[in-house]
Backbone of each chain as nested JSON, in Angstrom:
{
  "chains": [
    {"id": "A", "residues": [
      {"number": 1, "name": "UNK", "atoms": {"N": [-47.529, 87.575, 86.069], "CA": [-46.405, 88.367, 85.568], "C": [-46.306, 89.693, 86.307]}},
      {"number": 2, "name": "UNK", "atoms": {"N": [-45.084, 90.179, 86.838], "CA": [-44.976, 91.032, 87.262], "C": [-44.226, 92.253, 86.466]}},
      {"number": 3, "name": "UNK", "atoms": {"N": [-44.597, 93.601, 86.416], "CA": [-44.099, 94.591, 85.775], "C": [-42.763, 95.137, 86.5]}},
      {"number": 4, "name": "UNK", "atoms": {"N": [-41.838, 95.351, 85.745], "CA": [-41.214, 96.647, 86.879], "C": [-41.648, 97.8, 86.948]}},
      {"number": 5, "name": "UNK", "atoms": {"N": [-41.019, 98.62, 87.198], "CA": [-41.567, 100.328, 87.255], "C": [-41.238, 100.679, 85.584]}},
      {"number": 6, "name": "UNK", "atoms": {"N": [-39.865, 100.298, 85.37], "CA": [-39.53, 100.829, 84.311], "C": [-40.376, 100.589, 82.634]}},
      {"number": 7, "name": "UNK", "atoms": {"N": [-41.053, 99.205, 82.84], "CA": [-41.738, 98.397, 82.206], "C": [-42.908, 99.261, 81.907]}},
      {"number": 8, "name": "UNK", "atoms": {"N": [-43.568, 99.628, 82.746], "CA": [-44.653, 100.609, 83.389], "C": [-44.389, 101.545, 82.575]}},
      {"number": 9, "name": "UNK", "atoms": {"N": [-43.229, 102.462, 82.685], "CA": [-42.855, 103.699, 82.592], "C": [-43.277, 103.779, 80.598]}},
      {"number": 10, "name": "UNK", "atoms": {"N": [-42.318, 102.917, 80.52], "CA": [-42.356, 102.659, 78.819], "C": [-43.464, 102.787, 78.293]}},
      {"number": 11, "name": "UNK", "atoms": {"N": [-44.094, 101.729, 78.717], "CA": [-45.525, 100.989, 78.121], "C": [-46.649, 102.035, 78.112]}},
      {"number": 12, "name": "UNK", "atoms": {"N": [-46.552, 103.089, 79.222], "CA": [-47.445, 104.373, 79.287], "C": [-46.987, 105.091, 78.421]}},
      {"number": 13, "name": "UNK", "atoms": {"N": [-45.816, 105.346, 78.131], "CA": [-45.167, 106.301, 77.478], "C": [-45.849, 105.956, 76.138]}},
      {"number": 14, "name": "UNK", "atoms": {"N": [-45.769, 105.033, 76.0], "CA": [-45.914, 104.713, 74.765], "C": [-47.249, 105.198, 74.395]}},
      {"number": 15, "name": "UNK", "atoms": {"N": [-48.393, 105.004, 75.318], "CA": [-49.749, 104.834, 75.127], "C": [-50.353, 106.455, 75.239]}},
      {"number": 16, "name": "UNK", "atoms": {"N": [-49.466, 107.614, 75.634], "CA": [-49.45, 108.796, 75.428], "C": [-49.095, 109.553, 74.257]}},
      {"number": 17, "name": "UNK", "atoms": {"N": [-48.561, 108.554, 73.899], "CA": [-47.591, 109.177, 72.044], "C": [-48.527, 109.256, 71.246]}},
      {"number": 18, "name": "UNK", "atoms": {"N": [-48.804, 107.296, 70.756], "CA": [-49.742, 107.105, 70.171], "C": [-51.284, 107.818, 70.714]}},
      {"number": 19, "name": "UNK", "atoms": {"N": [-51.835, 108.372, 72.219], "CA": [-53.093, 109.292, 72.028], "C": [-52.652, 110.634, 71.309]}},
      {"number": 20, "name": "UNK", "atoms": {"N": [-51.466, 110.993, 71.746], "CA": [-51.438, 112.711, 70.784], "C": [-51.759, 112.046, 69.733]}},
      {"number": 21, "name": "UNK", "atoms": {"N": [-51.132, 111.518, 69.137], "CA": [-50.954, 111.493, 67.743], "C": [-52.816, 110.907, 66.91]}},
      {"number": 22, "name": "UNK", "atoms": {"N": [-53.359, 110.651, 68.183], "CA": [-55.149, 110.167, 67.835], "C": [-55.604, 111.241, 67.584]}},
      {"number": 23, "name": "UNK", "atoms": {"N": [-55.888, 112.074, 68.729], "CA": [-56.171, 112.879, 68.849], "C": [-56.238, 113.939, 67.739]}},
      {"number": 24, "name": "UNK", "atoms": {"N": [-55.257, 114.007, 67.621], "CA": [-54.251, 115.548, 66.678], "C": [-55.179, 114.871, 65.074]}},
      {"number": 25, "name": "UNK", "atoms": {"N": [-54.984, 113.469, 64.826], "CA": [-55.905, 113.049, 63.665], "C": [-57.542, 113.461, 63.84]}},
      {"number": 26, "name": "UNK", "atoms": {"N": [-58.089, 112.276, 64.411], "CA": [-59.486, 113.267, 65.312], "C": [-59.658, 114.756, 64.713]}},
      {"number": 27, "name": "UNK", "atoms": {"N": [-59.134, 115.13, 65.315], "CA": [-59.541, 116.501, 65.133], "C": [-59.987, 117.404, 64.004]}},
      {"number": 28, "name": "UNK", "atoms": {"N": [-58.845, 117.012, 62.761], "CA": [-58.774, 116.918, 61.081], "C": [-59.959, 116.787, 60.621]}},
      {"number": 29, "name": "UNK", "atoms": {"N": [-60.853, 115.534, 61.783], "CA": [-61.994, 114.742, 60.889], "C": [-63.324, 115.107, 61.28]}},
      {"number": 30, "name": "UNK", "atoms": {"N": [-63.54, 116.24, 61.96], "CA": [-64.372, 116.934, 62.876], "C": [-64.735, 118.486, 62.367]}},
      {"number": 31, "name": "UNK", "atoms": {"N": [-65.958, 118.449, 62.667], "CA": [-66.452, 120.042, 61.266], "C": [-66.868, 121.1, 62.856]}},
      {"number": 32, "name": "UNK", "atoms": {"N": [-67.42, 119.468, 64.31], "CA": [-67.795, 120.616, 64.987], "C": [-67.11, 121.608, 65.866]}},
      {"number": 33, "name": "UNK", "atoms": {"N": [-66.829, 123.001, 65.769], "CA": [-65.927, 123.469, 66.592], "C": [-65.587, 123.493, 67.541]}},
      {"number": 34, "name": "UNK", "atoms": {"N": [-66.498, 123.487, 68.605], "CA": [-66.66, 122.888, 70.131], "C": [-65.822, 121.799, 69.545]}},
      {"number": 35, "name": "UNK", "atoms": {"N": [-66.304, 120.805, 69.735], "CA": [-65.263, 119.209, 69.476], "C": [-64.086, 119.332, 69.112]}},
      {"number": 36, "name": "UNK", "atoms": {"N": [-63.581, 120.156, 68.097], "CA": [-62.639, 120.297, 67.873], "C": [-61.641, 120.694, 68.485]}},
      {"number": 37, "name": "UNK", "atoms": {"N": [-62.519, 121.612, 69.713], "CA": [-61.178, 122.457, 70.624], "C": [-60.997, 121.653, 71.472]}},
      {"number": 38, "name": "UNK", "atoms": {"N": [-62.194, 120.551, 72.169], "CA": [-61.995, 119.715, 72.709], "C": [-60.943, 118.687, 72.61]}},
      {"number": 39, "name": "UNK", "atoms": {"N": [-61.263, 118.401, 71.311], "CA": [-59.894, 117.281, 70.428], "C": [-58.896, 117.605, 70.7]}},
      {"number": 40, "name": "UNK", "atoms": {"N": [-58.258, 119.229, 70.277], "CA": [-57.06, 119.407, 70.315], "C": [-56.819, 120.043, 71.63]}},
      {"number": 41, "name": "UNK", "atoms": {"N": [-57.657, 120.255, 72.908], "CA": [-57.452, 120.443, 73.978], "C": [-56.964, 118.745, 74.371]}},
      {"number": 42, "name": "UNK", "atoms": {"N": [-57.207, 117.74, 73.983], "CA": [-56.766, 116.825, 74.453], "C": [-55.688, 116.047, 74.094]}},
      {"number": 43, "name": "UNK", "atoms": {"N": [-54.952, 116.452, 72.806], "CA": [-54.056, 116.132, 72.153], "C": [-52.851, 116.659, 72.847]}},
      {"number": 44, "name": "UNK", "atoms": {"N": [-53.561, 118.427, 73.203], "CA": [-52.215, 118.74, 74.021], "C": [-51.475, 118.046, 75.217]}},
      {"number": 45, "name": "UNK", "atoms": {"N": [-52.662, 117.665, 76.183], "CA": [-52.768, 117.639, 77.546], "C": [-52.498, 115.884, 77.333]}},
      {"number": 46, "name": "UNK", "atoms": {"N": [-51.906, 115.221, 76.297], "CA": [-51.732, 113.786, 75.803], "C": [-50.54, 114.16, 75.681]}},
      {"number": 47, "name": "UNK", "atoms": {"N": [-49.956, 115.167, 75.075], "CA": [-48.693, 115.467, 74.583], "C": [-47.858, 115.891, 75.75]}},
      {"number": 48, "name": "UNK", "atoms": {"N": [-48.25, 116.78, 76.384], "CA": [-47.85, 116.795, 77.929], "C": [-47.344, 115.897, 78.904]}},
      {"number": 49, "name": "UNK", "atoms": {"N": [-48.355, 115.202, 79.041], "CA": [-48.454, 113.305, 79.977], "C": [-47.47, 112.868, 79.34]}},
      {"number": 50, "name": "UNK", "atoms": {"N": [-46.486, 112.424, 78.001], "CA": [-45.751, 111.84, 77.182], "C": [-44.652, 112.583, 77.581]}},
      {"number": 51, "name": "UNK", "atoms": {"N": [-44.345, 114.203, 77.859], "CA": [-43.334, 114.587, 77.777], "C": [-42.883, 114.284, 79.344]}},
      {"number": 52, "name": "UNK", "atoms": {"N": [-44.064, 114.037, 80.252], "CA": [-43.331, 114.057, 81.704], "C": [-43.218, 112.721, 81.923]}},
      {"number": 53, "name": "UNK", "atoms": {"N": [-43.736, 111.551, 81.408], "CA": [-43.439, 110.41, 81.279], "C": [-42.104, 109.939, 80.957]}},
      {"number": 54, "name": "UNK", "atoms": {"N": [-42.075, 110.737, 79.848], "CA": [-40.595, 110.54, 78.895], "C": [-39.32, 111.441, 80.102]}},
      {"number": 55, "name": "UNK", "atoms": {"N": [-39.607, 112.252, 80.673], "CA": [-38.739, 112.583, 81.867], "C": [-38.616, 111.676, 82.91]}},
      {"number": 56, "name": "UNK", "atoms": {"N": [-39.615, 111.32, 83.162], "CA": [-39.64, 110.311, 84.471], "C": [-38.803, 108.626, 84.15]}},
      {"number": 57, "name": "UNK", "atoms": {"N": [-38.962, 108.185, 83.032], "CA": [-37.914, 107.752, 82.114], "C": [-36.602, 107.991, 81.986]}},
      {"number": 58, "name": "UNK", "atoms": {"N": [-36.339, 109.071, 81.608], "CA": [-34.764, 109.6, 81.467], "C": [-34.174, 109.647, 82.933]}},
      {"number": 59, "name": "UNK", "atoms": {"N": [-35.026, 110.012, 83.622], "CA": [-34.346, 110.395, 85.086], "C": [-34.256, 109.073, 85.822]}},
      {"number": 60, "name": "UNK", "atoms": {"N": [-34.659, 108.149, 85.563], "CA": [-34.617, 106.642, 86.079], "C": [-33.244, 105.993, 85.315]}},
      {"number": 61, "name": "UNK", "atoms": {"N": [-32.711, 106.812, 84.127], "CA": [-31.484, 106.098, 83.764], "C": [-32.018, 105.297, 82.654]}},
      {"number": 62, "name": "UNK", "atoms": {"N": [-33.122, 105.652, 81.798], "CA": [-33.233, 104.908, 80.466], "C": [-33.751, 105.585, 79.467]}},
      {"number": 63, "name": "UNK", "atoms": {"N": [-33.608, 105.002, 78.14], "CA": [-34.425, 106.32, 77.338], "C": [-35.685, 105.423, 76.767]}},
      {"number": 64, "name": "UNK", "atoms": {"N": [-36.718, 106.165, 76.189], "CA": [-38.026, 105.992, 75.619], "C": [-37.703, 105.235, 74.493]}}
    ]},
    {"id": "B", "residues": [
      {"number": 1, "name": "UNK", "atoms": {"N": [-79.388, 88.379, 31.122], "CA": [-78.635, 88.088, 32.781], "C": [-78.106, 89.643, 33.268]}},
      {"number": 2, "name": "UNK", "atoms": {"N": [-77.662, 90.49, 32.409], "CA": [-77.189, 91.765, 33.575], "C": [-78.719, 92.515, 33.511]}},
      {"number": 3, "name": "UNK", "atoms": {"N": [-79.724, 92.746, 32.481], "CA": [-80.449, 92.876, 32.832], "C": [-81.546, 92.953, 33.775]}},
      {"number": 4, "name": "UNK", "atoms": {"N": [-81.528, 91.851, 34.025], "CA": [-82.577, 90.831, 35.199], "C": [-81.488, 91.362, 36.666]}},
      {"number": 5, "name": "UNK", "atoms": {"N": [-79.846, 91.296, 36.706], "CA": [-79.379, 92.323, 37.912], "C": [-80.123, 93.332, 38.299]}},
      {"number": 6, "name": "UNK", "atoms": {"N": [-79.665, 94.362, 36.841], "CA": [-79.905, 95.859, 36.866], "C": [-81.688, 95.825, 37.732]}},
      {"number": 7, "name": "UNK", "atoms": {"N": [-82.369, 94.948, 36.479], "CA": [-83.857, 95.344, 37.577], "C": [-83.777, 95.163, 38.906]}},
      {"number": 8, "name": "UNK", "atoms": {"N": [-83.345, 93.73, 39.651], "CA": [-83.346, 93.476, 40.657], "C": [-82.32, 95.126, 41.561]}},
      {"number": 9, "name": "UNK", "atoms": {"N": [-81.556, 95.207, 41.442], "CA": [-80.669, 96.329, 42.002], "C": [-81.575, 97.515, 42.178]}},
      {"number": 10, "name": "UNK", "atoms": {"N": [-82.328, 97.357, 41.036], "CA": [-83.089, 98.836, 40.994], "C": [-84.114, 99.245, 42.137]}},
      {"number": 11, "name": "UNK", "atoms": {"N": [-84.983, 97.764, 42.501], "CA": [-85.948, 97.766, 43.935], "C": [-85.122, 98.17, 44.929]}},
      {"number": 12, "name": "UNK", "atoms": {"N": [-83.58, 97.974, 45.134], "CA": [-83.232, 97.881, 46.27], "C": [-82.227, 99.105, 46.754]}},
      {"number": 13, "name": "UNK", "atoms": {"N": [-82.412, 100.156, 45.75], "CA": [-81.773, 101.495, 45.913], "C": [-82.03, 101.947, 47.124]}},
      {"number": 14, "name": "UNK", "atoms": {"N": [-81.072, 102.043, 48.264], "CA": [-81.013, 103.292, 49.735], "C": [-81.169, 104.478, 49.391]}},
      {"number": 15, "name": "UNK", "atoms": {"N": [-82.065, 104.878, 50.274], "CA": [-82.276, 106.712, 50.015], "C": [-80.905, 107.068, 50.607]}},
      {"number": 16, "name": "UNK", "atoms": {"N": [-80.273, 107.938, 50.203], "CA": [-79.267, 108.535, 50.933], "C": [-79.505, 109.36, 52.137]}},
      {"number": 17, "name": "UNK", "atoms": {"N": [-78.633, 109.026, 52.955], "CA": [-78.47, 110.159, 54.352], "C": [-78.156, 111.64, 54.208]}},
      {"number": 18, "name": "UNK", "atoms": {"N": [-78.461, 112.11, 55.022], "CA": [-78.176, 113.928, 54.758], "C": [-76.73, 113.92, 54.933]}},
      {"number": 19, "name": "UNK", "atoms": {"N": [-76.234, 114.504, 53.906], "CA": [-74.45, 114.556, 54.586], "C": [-74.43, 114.907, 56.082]}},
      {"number": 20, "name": "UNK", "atoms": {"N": [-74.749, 115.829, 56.646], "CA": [-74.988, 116.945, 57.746], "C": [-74.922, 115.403, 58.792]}},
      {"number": 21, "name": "UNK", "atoms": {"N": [-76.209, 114.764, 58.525], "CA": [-76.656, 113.415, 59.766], "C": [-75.411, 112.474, 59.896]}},
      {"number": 22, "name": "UNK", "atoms": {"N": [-74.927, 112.58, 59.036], "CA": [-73.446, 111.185, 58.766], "C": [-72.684, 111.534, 59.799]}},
      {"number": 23, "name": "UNK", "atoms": {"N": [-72.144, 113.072, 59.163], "CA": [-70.973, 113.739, 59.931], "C": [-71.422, 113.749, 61.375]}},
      {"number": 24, "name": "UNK", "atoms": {"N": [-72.587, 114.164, 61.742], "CA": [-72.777, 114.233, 63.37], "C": [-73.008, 112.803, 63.777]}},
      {"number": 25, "name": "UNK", "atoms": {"N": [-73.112, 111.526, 63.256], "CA": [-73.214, 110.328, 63.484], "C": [-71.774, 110.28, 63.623]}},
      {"number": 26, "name": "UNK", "atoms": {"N": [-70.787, 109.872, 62.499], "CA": [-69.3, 109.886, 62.321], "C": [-68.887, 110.287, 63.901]}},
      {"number": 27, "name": "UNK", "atoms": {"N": [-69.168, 111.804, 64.101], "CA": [-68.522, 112.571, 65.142], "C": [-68.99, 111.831, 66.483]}},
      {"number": 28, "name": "UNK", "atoms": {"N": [-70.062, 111.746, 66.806], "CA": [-70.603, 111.054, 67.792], "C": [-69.968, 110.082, 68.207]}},
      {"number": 29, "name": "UNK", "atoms": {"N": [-69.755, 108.949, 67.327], "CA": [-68.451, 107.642, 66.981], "C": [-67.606, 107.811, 67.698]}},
      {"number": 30, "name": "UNK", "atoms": {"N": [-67.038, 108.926, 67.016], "CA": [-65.181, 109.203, 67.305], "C": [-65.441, 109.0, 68.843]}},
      {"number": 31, "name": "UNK", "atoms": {"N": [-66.369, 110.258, 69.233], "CA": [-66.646, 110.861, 71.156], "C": [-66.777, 109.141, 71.666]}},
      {"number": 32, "name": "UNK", "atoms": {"N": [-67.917, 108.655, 71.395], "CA": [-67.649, 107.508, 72.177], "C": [-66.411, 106.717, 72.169]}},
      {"number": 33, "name": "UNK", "atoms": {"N": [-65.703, 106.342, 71.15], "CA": [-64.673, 105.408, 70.672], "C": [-63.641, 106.539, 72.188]}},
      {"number": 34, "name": "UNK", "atoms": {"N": [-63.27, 107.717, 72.127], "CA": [-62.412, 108.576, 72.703], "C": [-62.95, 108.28, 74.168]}},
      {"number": 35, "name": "UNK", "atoms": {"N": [-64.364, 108.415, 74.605], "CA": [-64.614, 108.176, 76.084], "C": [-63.893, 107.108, 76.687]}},
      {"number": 36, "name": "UNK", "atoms": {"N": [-64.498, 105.68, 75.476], "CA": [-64.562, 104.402, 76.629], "C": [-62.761, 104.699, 76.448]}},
      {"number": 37, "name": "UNK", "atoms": {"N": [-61.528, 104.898, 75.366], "CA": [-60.595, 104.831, 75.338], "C": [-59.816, 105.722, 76.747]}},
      {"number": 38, "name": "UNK", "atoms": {"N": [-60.405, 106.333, 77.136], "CA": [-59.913, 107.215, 77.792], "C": [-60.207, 106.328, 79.038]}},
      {"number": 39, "name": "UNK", "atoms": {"N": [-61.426, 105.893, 79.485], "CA": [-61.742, 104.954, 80.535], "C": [-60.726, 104.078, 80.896]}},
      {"number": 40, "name": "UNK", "atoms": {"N": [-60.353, 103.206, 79.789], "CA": [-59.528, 102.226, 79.961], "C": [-58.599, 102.491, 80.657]}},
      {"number": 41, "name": "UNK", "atoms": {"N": [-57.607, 103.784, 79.573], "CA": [-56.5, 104.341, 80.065], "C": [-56.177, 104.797, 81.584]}},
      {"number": 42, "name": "UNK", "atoms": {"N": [-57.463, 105.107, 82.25], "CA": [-57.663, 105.524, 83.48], "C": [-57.194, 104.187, 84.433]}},
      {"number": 43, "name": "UNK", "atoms": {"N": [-58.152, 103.108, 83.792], "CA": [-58.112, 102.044, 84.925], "C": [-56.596, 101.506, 84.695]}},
      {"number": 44, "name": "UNK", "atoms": {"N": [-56.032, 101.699, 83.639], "CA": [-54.664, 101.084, 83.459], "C": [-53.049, 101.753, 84.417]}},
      {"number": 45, "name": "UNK", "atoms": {"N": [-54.008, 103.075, 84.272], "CA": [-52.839, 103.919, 85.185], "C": [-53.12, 103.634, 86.682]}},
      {"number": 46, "name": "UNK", "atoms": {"N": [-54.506, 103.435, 86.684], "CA": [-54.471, 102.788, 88.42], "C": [-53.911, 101.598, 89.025]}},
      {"number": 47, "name": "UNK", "atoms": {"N": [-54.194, 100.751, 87.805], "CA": [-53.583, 99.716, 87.993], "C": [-52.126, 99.748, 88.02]}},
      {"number": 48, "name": "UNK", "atoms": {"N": [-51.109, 100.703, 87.341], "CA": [-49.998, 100.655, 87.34], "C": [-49.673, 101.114, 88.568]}},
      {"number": 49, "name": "UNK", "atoms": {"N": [-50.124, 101.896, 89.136], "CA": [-50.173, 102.71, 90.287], "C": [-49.981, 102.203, 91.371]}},
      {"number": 50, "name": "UNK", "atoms": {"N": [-51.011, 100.916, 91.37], "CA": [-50.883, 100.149, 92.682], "C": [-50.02, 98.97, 92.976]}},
      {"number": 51, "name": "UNK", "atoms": {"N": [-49.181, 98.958, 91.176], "CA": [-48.067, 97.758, 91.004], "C": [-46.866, 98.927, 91.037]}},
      {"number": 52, "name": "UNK", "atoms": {"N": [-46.516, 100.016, 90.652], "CA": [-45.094, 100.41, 91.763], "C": [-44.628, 100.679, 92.853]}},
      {"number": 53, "name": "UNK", "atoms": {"N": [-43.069, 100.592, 92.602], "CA": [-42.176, 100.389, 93.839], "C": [-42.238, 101.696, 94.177]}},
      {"number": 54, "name": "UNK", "atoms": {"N": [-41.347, 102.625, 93.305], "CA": [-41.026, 104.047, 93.665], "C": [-42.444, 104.875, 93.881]}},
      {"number": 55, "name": "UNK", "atoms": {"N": [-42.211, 105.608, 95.1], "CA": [-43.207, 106.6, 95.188], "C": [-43.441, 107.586, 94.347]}},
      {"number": 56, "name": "UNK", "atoms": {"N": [-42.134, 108.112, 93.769], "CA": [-42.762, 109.293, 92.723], "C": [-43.463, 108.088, 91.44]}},
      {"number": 57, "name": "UNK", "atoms": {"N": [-42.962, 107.416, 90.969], "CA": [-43.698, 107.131, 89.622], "C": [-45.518, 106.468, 90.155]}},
      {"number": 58, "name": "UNK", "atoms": {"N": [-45.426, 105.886, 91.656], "CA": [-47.046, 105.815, 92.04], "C": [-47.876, 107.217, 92.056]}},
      {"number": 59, "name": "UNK", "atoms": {"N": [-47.204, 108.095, 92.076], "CA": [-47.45, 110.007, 92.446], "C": [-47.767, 110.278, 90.617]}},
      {"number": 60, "name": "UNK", "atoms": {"N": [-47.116, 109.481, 90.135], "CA": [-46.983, 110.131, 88.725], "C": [-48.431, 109.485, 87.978]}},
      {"number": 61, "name": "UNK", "atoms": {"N": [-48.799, 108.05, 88.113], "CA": [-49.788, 107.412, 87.458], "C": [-51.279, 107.342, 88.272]}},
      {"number": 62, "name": "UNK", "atoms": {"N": [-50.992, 108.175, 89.879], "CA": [-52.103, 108.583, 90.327], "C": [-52.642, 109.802, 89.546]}},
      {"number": 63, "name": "UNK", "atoms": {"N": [-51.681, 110.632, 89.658], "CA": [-52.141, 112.224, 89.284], "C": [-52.31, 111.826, 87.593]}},
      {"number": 64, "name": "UNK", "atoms": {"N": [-52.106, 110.855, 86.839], "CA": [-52.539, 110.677, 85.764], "C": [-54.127, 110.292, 85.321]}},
      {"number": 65, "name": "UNK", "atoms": {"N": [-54.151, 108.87, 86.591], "CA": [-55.431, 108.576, 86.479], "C": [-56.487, 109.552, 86.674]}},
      {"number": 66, "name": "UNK", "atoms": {"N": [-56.684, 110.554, 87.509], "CA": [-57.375, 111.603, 87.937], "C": [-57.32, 112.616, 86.632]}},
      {"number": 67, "name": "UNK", "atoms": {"N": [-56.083, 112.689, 86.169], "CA": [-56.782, 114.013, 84.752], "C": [-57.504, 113.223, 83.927]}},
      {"number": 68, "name": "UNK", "atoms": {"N": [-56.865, 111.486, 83.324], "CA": [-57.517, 110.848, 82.424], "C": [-59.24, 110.783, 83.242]}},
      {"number": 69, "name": "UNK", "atoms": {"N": [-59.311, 110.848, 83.956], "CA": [-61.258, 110.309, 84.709], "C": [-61.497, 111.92, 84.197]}},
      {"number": 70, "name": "UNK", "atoms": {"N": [-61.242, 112.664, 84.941], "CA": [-61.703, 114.37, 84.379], "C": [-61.356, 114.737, 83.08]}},
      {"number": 71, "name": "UNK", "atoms": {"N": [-60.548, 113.837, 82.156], "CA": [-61.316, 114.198, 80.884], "C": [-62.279, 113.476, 80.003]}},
      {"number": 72, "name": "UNK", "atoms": {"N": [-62.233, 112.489, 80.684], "CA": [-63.601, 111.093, 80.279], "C": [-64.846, 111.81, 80.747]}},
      {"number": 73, "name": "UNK", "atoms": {"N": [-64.386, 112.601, 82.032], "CA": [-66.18, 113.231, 82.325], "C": [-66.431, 114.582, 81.467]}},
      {"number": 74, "name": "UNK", "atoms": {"N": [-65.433, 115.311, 80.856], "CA": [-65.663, 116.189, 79.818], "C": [-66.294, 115.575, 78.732]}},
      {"number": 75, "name": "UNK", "atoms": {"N": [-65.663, 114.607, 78.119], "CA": [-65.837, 114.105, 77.285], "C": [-67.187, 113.673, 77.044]}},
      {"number": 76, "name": "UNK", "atoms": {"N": [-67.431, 113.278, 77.871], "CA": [-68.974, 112.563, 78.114], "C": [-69.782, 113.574, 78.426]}},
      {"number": 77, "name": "UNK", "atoms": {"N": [-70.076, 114.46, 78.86], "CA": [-70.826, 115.695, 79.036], "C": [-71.008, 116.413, 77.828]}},
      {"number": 78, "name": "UNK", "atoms": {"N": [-69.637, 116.522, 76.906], "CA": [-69.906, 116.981, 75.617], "C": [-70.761, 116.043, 74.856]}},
      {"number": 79, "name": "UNK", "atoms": {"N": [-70.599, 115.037, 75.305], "CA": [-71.377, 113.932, 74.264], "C": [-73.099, 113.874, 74.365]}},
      {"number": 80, "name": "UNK", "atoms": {"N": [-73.611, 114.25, 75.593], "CA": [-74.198, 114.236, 76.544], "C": [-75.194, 115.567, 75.913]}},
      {"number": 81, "name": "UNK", "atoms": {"N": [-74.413, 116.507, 76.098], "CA": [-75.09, 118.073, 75.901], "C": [-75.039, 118.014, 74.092]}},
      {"number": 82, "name": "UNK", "atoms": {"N": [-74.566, 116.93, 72.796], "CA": [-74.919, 117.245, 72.03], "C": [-76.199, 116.245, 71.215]}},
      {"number": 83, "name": "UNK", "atoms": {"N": [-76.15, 115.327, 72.268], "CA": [-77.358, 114.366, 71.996], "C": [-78.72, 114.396, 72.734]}},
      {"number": 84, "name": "UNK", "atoms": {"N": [-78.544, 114.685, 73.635], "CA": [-79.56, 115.38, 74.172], "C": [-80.304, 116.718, 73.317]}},
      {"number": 85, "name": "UNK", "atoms": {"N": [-81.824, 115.989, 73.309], "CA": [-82.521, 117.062, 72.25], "C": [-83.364, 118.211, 73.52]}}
    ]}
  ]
}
């Protein structure tokens, strides 16, 4: 099976949403502070990847 | 008959864990469950990488794979520096 790009595009997109949204939980469930900044240092930088994904998407002529 | 339970139940009481040991067990969990997840994600963006057409979106799931590996090696270093006695 072959992917297209756009196929690609989605399917990551997708898999960036759902990590913020791990993450951002994670974090809730965590007492240690280190870890925690870690967590939500990575929730951001998940949330980020999703928003330029979700551009790289739109600018190809489709939406998320 | 609930009797003869209750005794039997009674030999087989668990000492409880320190709350404190759970939570840093629990947490430990999460870190690994988050490493290998992050791993995956890495090899998946490479793989996407080397299945597109357009150059920017190969530009886009390279420079992805590379933050996802550099935060798998954070990740793991934290894990690393809190298990380590």
């Amino acid at each position: 099976m072959k992917f297209t790009d756009m196929d690609m595009l989605q399917d990551y997109e997708k898999d960036t949403r759902m990590a913020a949204l791990a993450y951002a939980l994670v974090e809730t469930e965590i007492i240690d502070p280190n870890l925690r900044k870690i967590m939500g240092k990575a929730a951001a930088s998940a949330a980020q990847s999703q928003q330029k994904f979700l551009n790289l998407i739109i600018k190809k002529g489709d939406r998320p | 008959m609930l009797n003869l339970f209750k005794a039997m139940n009674a030999k087989l009481q668990l000492r409880e864990f320190d709350p404190m040991t759970v939570q840093r067990i629990k947490e430990g969990a999460y870190l690994v469950k988050m490493i290998s997840e992050t791993q995956v994600a890495a090899r998946k963006c490479e793989f996407f990488a080397s299945n597109a057409v357009d150059q920017e979106i190969k530009n886009a799931f390279e420079d992805e794979a590379k933050i996802l590996k550099q935060g798998a090696r954070t990740l793991q270093q934290y894990y690393e520096s809190i298990t380590t006695e």
